[in-house]
C-alpha positions in Angstrom: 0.0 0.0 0.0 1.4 3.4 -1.0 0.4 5.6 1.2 2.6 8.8 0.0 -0.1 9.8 -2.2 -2.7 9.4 -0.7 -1.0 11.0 2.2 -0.3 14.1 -0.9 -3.9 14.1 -1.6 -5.0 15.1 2.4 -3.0 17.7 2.1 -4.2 19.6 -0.6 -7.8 18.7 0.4 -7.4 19.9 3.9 -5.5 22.9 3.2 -8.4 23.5 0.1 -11.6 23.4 2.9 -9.6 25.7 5.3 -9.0 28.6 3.0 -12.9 28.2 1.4 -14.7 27.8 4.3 -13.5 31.2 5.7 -16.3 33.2 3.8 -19.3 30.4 4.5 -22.8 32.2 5.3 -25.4 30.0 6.6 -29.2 31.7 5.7 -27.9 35.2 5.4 -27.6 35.1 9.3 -25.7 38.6 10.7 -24.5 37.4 14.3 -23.4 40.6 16.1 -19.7 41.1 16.5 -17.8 39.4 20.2 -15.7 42.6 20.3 -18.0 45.6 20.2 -19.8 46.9 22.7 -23.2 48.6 21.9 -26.0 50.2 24.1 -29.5 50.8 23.4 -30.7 53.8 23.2 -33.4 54.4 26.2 -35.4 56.9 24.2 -36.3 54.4 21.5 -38.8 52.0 22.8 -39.1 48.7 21.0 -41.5 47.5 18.3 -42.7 43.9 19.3 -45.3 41.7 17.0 -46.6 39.0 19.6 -48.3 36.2 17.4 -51.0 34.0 19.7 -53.9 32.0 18.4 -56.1 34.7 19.7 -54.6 37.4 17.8 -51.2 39.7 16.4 -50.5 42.1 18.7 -48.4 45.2 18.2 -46.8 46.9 20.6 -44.4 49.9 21.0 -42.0 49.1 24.4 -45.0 48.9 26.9 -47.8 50.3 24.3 -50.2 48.5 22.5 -49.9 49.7 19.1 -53.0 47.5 17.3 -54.2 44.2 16.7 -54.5 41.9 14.3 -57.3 39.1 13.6 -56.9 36.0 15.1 -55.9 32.2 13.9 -59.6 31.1 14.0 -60.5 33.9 11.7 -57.4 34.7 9.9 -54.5 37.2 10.4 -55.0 40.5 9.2 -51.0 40.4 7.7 -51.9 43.5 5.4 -53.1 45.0 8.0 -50.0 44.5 9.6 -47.8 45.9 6.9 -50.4 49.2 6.9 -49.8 49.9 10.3 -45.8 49.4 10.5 -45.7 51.8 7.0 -46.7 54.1 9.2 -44.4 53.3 12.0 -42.0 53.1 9.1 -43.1 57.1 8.6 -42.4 58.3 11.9 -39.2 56.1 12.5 -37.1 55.7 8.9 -34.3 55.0 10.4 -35.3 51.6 12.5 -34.9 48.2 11.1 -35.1 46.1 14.4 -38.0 44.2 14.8 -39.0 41.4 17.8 -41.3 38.6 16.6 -42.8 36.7 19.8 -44.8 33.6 18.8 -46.4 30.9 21.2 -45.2 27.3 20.2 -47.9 26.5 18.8 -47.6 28.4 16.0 -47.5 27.2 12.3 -44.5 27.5 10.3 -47.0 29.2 7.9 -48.2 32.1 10.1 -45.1 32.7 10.7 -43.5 33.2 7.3 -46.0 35.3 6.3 -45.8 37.3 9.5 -42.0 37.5 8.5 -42.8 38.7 5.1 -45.4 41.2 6.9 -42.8 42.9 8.8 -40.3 42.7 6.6 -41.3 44.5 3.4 -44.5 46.1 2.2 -45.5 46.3 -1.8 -46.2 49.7 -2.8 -46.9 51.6 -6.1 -50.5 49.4 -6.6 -47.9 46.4 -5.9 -45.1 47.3 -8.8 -42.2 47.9 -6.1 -41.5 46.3 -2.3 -41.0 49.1 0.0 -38.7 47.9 3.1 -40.1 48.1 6.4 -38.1 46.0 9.3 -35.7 43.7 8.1 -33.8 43.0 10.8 -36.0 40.4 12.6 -35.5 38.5 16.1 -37.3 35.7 17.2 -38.8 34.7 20.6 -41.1 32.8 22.5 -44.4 35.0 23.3 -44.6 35.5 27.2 -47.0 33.3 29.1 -50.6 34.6 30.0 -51.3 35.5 33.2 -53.4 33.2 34.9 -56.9 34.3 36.4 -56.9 34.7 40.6 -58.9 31.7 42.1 -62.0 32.4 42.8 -62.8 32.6 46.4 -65.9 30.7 47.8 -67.2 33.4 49.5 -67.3 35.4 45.8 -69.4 33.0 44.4 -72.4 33.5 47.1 -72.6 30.3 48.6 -74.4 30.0 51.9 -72.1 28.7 55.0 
């Protein structure tokens, strides 16, 4: 067995996947650089799109922006894209957007909420107008659960 050639051929392989997988990009994914340091601004308060079976919900930091249909009767997604032109309007400089969805969520409704967020057709749909590209995704907080009810509430007699 000769194993000089072989031995020949491992070089040039290895030393060809170091030097091409330097520039690899996995789904156009921009991960945020180790070494620098940034702060967010306090004035600007965040736009969140919470996606639940009972509805879209969009919210600016703490305020509640509008909603949007729910899964039983169908997302209002143009809707959607309406309402963050006009956050669009008023912020042009933002492209950060938080998507919070509940688990059960289809990998449907939430495409099309990406593509809601994202960009908007304008023009009677002849060009895409961009809205918030820059998307993060979450999970969509848990509900607060009701206060049991106390037995004296409900009227009983002792």
């Amino acid at each position: 067995l000769n194993l000089v050639p072989m031995i020949d051929i491992l070089v040039v392989l290895v030393f060809f996947l170091l030097v091409n997988s330097t520039g690899v990009s996995i789904l156009g994914l921009n991960l945020p650089d180790a070494t620098k340091k940034s702060e967010p601004d306090p004035n600007q308060q965040p736009l969140t799109v919470v996606v639940r079976g009972g509805g879209m919900v969009l919210t600016e930091g703490f305020n509640e922006l509008a909603r949007f249909g729910s899964a039983a009767e169908g997302y209002d997604y143009k809707g959607l894209s309406e309402r963050l032109l006009q956050v669009k309007a008023a912020r042009p400089e933002e492209t950060r957007i938080t998507l919070l969805v509940e688990p059960a969520t289809t990998h449907d409704t939430l495409v099309q909420t990406m593509d809601a967020v994202r960009i908007t057709p304008t023009d009677g749909g002849r060009t895409l107008r961009e809205l918030f590209p820059n998307i993060a995704l979450g999970d969509a907080p848990k509900l607060a659960a009701a206060a049991p009810i106390e037995p004296a509430a409900l009227g009983s007699a002792p």
